[in-house]
N, C-alpha and C positions, 0 to 999 in steps of 0.2 A: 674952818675945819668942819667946821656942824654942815655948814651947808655942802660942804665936797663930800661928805657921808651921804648928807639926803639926796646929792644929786646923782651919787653910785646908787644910793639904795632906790633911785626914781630908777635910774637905768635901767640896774637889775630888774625891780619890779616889771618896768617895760616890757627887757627882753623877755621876764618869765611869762608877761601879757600875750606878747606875741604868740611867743612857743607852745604856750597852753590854747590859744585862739587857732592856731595853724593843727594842734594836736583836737581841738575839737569839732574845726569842722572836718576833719578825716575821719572823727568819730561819728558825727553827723553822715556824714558821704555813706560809712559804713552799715547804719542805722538805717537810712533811707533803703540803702542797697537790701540788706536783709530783710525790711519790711516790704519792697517789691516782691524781694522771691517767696518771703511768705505769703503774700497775696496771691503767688502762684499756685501755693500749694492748699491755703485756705485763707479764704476771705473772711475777714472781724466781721464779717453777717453771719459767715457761714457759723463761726465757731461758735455760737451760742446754739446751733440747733441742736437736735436731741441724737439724731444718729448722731449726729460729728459727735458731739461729747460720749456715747455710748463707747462709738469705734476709737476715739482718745484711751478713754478709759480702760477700755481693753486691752489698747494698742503697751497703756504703762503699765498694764497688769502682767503683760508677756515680755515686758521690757524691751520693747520696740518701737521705735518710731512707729506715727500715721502710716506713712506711705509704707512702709516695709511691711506692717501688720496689713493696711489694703492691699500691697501688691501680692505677697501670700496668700492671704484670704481669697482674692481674684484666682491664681493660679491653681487654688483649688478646686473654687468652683469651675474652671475650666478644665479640669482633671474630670470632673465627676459630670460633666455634663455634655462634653467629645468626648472623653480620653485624651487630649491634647492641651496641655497646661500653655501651650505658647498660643494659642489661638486667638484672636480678639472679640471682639464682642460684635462687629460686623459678621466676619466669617461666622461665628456660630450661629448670627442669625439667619444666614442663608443658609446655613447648612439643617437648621430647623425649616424653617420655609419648604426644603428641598425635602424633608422627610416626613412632613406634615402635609405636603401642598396646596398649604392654604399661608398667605401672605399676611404678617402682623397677629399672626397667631403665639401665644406664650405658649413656653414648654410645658406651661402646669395645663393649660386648654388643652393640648395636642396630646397628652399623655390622657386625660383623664376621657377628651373624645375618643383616642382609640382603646382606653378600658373598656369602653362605653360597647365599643364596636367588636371589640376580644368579647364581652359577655354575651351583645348578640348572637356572635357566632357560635358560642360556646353552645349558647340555648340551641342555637339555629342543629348544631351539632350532637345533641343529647337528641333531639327531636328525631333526625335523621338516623341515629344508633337505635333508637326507640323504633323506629319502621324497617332498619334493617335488621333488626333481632326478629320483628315479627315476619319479616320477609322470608328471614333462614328458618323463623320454623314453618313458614307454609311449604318452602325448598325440600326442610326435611320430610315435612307431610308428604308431598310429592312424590319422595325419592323412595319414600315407603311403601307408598303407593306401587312405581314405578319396579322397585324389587320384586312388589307380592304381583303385579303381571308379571316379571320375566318370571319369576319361579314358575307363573302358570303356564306361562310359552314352552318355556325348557320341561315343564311335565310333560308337555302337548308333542312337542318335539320329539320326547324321548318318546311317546308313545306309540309315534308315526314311523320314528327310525327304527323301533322294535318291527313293526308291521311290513314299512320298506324291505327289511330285514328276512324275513319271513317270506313276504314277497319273493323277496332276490334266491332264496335257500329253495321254493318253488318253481322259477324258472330256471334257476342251474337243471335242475331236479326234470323236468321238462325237456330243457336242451341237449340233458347229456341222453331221456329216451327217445328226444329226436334223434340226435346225433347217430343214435347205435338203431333206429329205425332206418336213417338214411344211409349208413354203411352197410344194416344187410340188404336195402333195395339196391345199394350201385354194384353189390358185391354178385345180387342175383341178377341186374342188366351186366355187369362184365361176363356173369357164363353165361347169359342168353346171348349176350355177343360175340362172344368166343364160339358159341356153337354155332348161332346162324353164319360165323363168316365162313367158318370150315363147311357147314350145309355149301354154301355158296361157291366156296375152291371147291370142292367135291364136284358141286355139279357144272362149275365152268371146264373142271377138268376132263367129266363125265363129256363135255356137249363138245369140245377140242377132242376128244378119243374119238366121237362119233359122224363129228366133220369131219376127221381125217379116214374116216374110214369110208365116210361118202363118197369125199374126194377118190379115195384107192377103187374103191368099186364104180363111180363113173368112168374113171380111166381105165379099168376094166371092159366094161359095158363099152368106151368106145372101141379099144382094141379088138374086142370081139364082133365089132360091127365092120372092122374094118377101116375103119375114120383116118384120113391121114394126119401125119401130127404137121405137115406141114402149116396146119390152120392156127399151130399155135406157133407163140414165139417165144423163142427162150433166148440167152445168153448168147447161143451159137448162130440163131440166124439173121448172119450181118447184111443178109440180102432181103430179107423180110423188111428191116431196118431203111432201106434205099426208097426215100420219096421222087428223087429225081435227077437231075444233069444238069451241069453248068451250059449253055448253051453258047452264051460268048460272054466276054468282059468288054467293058466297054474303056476307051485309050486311055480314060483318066485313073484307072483302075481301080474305082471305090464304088461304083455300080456294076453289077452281075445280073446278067437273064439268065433265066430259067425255065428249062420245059415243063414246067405246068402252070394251069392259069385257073379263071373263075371257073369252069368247068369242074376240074378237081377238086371243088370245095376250097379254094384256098383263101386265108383270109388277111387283111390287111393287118399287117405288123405284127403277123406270124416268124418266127425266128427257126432259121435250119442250120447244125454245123453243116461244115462242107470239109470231106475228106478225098482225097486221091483218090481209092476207091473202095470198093465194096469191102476188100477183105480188111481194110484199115477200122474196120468197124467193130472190133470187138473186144473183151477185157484185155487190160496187158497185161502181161506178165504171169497168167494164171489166174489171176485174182478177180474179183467181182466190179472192179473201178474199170468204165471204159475208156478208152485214150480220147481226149480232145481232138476236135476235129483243128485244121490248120486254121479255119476262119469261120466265124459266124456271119451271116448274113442275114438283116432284114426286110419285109416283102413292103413297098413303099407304092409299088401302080401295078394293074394287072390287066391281061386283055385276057380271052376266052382258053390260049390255048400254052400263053406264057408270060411270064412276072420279070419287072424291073425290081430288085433287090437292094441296098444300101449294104457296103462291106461294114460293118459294126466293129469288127477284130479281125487282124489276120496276121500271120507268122512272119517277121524277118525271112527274108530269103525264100521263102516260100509262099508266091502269089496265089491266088484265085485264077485258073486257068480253064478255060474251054472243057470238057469231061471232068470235070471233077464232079462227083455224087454227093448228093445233101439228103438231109436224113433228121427227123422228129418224131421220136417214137410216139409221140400222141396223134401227130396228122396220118391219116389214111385213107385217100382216096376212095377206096372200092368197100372200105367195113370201117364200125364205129369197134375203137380199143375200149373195153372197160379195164378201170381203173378202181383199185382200194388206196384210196389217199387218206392216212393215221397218222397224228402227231400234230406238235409243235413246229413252223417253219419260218426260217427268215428270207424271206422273199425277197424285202427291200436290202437286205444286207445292213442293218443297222447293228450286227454282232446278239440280238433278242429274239428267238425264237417264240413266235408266240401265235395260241389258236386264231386268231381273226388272220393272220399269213395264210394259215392252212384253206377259209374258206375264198382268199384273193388267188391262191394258187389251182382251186376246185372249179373257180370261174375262167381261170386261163384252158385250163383242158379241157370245161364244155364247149366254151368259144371254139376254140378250136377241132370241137369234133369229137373230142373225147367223151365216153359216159360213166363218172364215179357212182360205185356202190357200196354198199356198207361188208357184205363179207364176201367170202372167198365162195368162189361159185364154179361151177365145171367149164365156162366162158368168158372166168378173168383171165384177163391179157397181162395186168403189172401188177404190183404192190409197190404203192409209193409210202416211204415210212420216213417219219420228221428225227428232228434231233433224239438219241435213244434218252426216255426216261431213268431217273435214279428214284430207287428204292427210297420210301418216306419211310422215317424215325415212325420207331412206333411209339405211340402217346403214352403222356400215364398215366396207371388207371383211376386216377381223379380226376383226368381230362375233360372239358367241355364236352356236352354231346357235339357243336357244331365243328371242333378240332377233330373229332374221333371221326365223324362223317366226310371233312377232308381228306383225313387220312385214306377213309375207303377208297374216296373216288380217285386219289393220284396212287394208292396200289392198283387197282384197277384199270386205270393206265396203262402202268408197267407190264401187268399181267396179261391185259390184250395187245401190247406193241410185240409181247414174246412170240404170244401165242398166234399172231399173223405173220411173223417172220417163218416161226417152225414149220406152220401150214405149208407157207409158199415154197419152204424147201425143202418141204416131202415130195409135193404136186409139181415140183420143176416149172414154178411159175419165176419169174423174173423179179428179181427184187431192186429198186432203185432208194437210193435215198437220194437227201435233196441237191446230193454234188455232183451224183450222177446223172439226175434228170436233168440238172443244168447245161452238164458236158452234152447232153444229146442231143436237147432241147436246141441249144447256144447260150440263151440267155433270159430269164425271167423278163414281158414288157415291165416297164413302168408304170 
């Protein structure tokens, strides 16, 4: 019995041997385990040292764990030293590195070298305020300066624009007795010009009353002598007018002879209408226009006593025939015609009458025999007068002296184209203009 007790109670003991030896190395397992991780977190060296125990100490004072007291204390100091509590302590060193640029430099170094370098500049900065204060006041010395001249320019100025002033109050003052000196000189040349021009119509009117009264009393003087007027030629003598005869046509009918030749004066590319006959030769209709001849003819070869002719113009239906009479009031065989040739003439036919025509047209009728003179004479033969002048504006009397002396000379004009017309049809001298000389003529050369 004793012994079936001690061999339960051995049992038991056993089994509680076991269970307790299996329950202790779990404990053991766990112990070991725990003392790894606390090796992790601090090592039996470390814990003796004096931070560790400081930051323990503190860590139980705030009633927290190491790690939860360092990892806050960490996350602060990375609060306060980025602004960034997650940051590590790599990144912040690069990001010091990066703002310091110098490498393995401490924040406390990098801070206190750029105090260092804030105070330099600070000084460097007073210094510079220090030389710009004295700068602004040499500035404002200057500007001081700078005022007390302009105030003296602007006295100087105003003193000058006074004076200019004065000046200008002196030449008005000037100008206006110019002014009223040169209006009464132009006012005493307009009546000295107004007088001399009427002296001047007065006495052109005077010296026309006195040529036509010459004229009247030479034609007196000849009638009383007797003189036939056949010597002159007027309008009516259409046989005076007669230089010559068609002698023949030749079969092509664009060349014409004619009875006169070198003998009669006659000259090479002299031009003569040719009319039927004599009596075809005079104004039509009453009027001062004489009628065209049927054809002009010009003189192209000549022998002593008759001329080969070129037909120039001739009438439809009405040829150039054997007797027909030709006629140039400028050519005349047996006496020289004088001639008053006045005016403007268009010669070439270019629609412009103009004085250098008049002296191309002065050289056709000496050429040919003719003699121009300047006035009316008891032995003019024509009056040739050019396109009739128009009366010139009269200026105003501010005008240029050289507009005012145009003026005279194209009144003057006007006033002798009149006064040659009137003459020649008091004296029953023959008046042509340049349409009729043409018709009589044939045709201006070229």
């Amino acid at each position: 019995m004793t012994i079936t007790i001690i061999g339960i109670l051995m049992i038991g003991f056993l089994i509680t041997s076991v269970v307790f030896y299996s329950k202790m190395t779990n404990a053991e397992g766990k112990v070991l385990n725990l003392t790894d991780t606390y090796k992790e977190i601090v090592k039996p060296s470390e814990r003796e040292a004096d931070n560790v125990r400081i930051a323990l100490q503190a860590a139980r004072a705030e009633g927290k764990s190491l790690v939860d007291f360092l990892m806050t204390n960490n996350r602060a100091l990375m609060e306060l030293a980025s602004g960034n509590p997650d940051l590590t302590i790599d990144q912040l060193r690069n990001r010091v590195a990066e703002l310091a640029g110098v490498e393995g430099e401490s924040m406390t170094q990098t801070i206190t070298r750029l105090n260092t370098l804030v105070s330099t500049r600070e000084s460097e900065l007073a210094s510079m305020r220090e030389r710009f204060d004295r700068l602004q006041a040499d500035v404002d010395a200057e500007m001081q300066r700078i005022a007390t001249i302009e105030g003296g320019i602007k006295k100087t100025v105003d003193e000058a624009d006074s004076r200019v002033k004065d000046y200008g109050r002196g030449v008005d003052e000037l100008r206006t007795r110019v002014e009223g000196f040169e209006t009464r000189i132009q006012r005493q040349v307009d009546s000295d010009r107004a007088r001399y021009e009427q002296e001047i119509r007065d006495k052109e009117n005077r010296i026309a009353e006195l040529n036509q009264q010459i004229l009247v009393l030479q034609d007196q003087v000849r009638r009383l002598r007797g003189e036939s007027v056949h010597n002159r030629v007027t309008p009516m003598d259409e046989f005076a007018l007669v230089d010559g005869e068609v002698a023949a046509v030749e079969p092509a009918g664009d060349v014409a002879v004619i009875t006169i030749g070198r003998r009669d004066k006659l000259v090479i590319g002299m031009t003569f209408s040719v009319y039927g006959s004599a009596s075809e030769i005079r104004p039509a209709d009453g009027s001062q226009n004489y009628r065209p001849g049927k054809a002009v003819i010009e003189v192209i070869s000549m022998d002593d006593s008759s001329a080969r002719c070129r037909v120039v113009r001739s009438s439809r239906g009405n040829p150039v025939i054997a007797g027909d009479v030709i006629a140039n009031p400028v050519y005349d065989p047996h006496k020289t015609y004088n001639f008053v040739v006045f005016g403007d003439f268009d010669v070439n036919r270019d629609g412009v009458a103009t004085p250098y025509e008049r002296d191309a047209l002065v050289a056709v009728i000496e050429r040919w025999g003719g003699k121009v003179i300047d006035d009316i004479t008891g032995d003019l033969d024509f009056v040739v007068l050019g396109r009739r002048p128009t009366n010139p504006l009269q200026p105003a009397p501010n005008a240029p002296r050289s507009v005012y002396d145009e003026y005279l000379r194209l009144k003057r004009q006007v006033d002798r184209y009149h006064e040659l017309f009137e003459e020649a049809q008091a004296s029953s001298i023959p008046v042509l203009n340049e349409n009729r000389l043409r018709t009589l003529i044939g045709e201006f050369p070229r």
